[in-house]
ZADO-1210 file (C-alpha; in nm, 4 decimals, padded with zeros to 6 digits):
<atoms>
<atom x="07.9333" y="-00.4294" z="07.9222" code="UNK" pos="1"/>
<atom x="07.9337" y="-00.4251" z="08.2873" code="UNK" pos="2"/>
<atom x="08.1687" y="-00.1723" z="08.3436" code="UNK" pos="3"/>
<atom x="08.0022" y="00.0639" z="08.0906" code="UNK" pos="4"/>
<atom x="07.6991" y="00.0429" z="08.3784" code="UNK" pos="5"/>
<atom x="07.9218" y="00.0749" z="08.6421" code="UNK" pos="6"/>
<atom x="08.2377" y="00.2506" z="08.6401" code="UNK" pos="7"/>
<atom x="08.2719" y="00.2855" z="08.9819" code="UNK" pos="8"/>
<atom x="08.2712" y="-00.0848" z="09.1382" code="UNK" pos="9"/>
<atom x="08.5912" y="-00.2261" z="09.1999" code="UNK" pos="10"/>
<atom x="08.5085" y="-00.5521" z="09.2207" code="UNK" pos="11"/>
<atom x="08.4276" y="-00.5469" z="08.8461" code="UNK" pos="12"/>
<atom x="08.7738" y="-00.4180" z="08.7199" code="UNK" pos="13"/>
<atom x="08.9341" y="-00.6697" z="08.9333" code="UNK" pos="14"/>
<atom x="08.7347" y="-00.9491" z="08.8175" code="UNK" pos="15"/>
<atom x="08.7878" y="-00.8073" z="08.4569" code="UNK" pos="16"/>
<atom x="09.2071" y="-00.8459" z="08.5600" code="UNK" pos="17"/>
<atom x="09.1734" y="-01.1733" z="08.6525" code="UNK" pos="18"/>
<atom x="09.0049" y="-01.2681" z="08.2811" code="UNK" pos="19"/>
<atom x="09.2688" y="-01.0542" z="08.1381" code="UNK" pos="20"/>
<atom x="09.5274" y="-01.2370" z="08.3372" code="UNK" pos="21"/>
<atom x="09.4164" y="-01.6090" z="08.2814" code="UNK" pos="22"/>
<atom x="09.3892" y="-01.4864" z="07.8841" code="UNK" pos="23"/>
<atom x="09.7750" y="-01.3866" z="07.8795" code="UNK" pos="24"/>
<atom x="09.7501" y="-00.9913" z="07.8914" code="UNK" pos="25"/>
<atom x="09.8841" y="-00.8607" z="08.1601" code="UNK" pos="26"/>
<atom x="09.9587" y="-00.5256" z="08.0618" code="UNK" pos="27"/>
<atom x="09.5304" y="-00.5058" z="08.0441" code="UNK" pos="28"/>
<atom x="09.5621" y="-00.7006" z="08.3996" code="UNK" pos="29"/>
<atom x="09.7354" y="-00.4328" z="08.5826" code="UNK" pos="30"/>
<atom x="09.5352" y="-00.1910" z="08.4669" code="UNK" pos="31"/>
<atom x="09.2275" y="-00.3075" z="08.6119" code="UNK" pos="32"/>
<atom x="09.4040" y="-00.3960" z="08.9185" code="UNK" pos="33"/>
<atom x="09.5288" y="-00.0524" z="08.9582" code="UNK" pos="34"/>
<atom x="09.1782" y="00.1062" z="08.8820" code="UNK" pos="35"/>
<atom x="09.0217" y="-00.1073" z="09.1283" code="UNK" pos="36"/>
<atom x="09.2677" y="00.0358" z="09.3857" code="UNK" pos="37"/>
<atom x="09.2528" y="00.3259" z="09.2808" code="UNK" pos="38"/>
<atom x="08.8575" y="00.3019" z="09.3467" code="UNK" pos="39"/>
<atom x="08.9184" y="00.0596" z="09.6863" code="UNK" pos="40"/>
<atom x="09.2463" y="00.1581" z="09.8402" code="UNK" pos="41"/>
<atom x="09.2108" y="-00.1096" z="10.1058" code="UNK" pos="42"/>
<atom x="09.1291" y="-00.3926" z="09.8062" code="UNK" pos="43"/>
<atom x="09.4473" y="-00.6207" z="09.9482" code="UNK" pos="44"/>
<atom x="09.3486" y="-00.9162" z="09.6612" code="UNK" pos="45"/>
<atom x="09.3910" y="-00.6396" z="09.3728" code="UNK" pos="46"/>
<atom x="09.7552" y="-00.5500" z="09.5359" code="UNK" pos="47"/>
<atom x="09.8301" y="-00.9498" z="09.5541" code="UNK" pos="48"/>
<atom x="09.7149" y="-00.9915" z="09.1861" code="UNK" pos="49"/>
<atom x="09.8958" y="-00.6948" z="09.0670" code="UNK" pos="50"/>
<atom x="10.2378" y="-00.7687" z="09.2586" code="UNK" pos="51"/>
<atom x="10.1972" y="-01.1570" z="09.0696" code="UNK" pos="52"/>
<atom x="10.1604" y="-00.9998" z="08.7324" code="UNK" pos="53"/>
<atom x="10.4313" y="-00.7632" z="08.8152" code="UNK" pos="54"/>
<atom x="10.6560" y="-01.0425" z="08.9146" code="UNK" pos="55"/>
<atom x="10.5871" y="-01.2324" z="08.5989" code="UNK" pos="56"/>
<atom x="10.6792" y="-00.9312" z="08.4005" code="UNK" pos="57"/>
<atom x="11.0239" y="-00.8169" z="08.6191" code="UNK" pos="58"/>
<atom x="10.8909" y="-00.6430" z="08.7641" code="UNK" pos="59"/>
<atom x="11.0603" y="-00.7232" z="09.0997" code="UNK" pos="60"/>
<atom x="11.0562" y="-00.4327" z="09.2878" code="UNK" pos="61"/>
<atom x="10.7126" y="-00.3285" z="09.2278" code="UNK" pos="62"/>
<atom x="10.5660" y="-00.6878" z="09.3142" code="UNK" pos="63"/>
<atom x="10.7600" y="-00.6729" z="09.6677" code="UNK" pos="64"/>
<atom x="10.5240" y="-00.3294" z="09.7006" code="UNK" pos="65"/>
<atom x="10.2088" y="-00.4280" z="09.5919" code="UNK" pos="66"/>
<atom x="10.2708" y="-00.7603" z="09.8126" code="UNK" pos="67"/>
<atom x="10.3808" y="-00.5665" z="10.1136" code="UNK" pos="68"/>
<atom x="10.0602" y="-00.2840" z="10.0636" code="UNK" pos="69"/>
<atom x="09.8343" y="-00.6689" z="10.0188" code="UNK" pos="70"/>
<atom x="09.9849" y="-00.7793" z="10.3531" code="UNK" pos="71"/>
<atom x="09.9571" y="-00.4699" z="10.5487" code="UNK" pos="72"/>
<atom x="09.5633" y="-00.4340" z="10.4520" code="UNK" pos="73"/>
<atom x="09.5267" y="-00.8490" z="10.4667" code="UNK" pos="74"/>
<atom x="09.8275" y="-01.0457" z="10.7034" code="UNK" pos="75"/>
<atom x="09.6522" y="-01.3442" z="10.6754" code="UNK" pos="76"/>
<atom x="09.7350" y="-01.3445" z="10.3006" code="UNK" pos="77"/>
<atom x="09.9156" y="-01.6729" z="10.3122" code="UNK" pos="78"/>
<atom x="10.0124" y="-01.6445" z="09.9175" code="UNK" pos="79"/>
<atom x="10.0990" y="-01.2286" z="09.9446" code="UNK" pos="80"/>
<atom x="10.3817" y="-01.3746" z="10.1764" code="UNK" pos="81"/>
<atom x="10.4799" y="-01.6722" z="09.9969" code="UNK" pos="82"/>
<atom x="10.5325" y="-01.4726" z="09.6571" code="UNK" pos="83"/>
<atom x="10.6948" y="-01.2119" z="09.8267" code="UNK" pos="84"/>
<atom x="10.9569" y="-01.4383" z="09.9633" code="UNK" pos="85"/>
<atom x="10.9988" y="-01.5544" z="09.6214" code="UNK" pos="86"/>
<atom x="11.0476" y="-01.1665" z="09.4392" code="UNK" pos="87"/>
<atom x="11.2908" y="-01.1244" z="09.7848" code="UNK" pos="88"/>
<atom x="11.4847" y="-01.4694" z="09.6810" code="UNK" pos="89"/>
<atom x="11.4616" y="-01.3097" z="09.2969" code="UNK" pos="90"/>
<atom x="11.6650" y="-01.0236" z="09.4536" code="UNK" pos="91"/>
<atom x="11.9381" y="-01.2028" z="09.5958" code="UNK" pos="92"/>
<atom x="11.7517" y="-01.1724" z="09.9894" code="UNK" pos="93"/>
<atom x="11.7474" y="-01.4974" z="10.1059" code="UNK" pos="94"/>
<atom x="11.7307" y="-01.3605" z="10.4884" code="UNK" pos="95"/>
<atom x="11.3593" y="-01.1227" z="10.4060" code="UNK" pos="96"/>
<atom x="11.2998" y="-01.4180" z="10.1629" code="UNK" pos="97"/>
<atom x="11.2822" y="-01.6841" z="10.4397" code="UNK" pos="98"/>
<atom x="11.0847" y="-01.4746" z="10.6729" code="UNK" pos="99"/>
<atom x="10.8023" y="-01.4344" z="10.4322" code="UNK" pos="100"/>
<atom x="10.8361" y="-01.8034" z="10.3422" code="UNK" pos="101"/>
<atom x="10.8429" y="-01.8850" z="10.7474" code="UNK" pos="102"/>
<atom x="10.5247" y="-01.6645" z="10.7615" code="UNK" pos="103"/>
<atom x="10.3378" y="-01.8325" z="10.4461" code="UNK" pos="104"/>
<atom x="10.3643" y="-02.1795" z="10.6394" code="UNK" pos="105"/>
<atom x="10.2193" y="-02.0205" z="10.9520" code="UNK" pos="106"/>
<atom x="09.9487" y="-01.8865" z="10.7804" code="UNK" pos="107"/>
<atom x="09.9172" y="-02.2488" z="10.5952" code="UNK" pos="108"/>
<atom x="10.0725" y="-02.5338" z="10.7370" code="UNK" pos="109"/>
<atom x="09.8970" y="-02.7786" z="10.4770" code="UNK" pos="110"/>
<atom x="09.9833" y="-02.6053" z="10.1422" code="UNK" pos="111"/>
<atom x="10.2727" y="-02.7731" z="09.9921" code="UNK" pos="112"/>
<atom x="10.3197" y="-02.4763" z="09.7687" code="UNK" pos="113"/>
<atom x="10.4323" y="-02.2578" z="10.0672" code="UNK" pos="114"/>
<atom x="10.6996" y="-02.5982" z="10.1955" code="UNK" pos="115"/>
<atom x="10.7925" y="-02.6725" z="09.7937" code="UNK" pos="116"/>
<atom x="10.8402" y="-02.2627" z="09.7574" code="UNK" pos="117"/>
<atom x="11.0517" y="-02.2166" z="10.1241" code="UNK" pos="118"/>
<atom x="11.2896" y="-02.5391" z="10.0169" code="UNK" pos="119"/>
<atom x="11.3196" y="-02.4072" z="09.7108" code="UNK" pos="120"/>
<atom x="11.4508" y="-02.0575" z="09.8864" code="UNK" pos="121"/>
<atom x="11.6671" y="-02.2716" z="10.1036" code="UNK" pos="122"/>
<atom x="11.7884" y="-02.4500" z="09.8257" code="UNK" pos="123"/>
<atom x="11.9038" y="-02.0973" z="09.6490" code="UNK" pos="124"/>
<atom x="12.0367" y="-02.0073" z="10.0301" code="UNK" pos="125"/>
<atom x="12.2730" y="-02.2844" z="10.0469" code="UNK" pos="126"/>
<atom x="12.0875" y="-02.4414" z="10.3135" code="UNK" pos="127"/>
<atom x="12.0380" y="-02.8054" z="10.1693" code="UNK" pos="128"/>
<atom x="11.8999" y="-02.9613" z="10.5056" code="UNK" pos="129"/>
<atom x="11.5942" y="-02.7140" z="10.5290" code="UNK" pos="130"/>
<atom x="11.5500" y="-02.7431" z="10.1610" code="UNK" pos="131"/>
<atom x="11.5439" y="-03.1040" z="10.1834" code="UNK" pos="132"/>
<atom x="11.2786" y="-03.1112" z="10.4612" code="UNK" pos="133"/>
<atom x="11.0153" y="-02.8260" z="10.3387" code="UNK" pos="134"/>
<atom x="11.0781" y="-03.0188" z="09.9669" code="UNK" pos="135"/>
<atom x="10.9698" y="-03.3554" z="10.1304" code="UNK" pos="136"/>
<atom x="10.7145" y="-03.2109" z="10.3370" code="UNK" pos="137"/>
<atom x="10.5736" y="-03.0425" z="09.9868" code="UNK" pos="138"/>
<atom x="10.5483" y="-03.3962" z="09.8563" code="UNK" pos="139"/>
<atom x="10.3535" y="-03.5378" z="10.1401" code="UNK" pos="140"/>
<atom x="10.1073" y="-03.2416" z="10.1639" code="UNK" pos="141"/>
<atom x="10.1077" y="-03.3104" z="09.7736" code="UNK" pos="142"/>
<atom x="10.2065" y="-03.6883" z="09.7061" code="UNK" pos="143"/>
<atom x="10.0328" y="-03.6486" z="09.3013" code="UNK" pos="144"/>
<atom x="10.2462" y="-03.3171" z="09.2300" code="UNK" pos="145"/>
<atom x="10.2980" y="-03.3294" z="08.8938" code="UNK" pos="146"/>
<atom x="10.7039" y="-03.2227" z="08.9242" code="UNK" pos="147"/>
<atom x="10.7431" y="-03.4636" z="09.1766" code="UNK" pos="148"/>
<atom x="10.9893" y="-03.6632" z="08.9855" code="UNK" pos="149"/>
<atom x="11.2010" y="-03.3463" z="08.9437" code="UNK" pos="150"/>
<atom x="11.1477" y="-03.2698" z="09.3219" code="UNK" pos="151"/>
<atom x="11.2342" y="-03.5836" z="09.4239" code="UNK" pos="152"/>
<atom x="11.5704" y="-03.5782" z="09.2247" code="UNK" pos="153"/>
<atom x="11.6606" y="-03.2506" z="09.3674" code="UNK" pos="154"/>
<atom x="11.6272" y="-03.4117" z="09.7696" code="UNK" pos="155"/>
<atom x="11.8496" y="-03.7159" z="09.5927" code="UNK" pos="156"/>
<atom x="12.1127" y="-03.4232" z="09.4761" code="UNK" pos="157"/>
<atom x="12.0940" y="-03.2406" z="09.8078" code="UNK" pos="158"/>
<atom x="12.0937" y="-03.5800" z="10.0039" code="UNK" pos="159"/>
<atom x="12.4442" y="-03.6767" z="09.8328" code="UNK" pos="160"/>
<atom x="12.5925" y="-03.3383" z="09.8210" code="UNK" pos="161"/>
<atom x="12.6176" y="-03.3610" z="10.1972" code="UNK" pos="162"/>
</atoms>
């Protein structure tokens, strides 16, 4: 009802994505993201939630895009980077996929989403002693994760595999 008042406020169609989002619909999602660009060009978190819900739906190339247009308007966007080092690992580019993943943990040395995420990207990489240290480091920024068990075999597998 809202957005029958106001058409023109961007923050409502993104707000509108996100309850389109967290209610499964993405196609509905993207929409709203992309008509609150299209009425805020510079709205980085409508880029960011787009590029997510294109990632989700393979969309690989376009999420690397929206992330990139999120991180040129916002480079502080901790997450932007940190999912678009995972759509760059998606594609195979481990090197672009560990600079993003570098620049997430810059941007947020205490998530343990951006170490679990850059171990994981190691991990695909080949690169089990990197993987093994962001993957522990996830687990003490995050001691109650609730795939710690499976993270914790994984350091176990890379551990023996050396």
């Amino acid at each position: 009802r809202a957005l029958e008042l106001n058409l023109t406020d961007a923050t409502l169609f993104f707000e509108r994505g996100l309850a389109y989002a967290q209610s499964g619909d993405s196609t509905r999602a993207i929409a709203d993201w992309s008509r609150a660009i299209g009425l805020d060009p510079a709205y980085a978190a409508a880029y960011a939630n787009r590029g997510l819900a294109n990632a989700l739906g393979g969309h690989v190339n376009q999420a690397i895009a929206d992330y990139s247009k999120a991180l040129e308007l916002d480079p502080t966007d901790a997450r932007a980077s940190m999912n678009r080092g995972l759509a760059h690992a998606a594609q195979g580019d481990f090197e672009q996929a560990l600079r993003d993943a570098d620049q997430a943990v810059v941007l947020n040395p205490q998530s343990a989403d951006a170490y679990y995420n850059r171990g994981y990207i190691h991990y695909q990489a080949g690169h089990s002693q990197e993987a093994v240290a962001d993957l522990q480091k996830s687990l003490e920024l995050n001691p109650n994760a609730a795939d710690r068990e499976q993270v914790e075999e994984l350091i176990q597998r890379l551990q023996e595999a050396k």
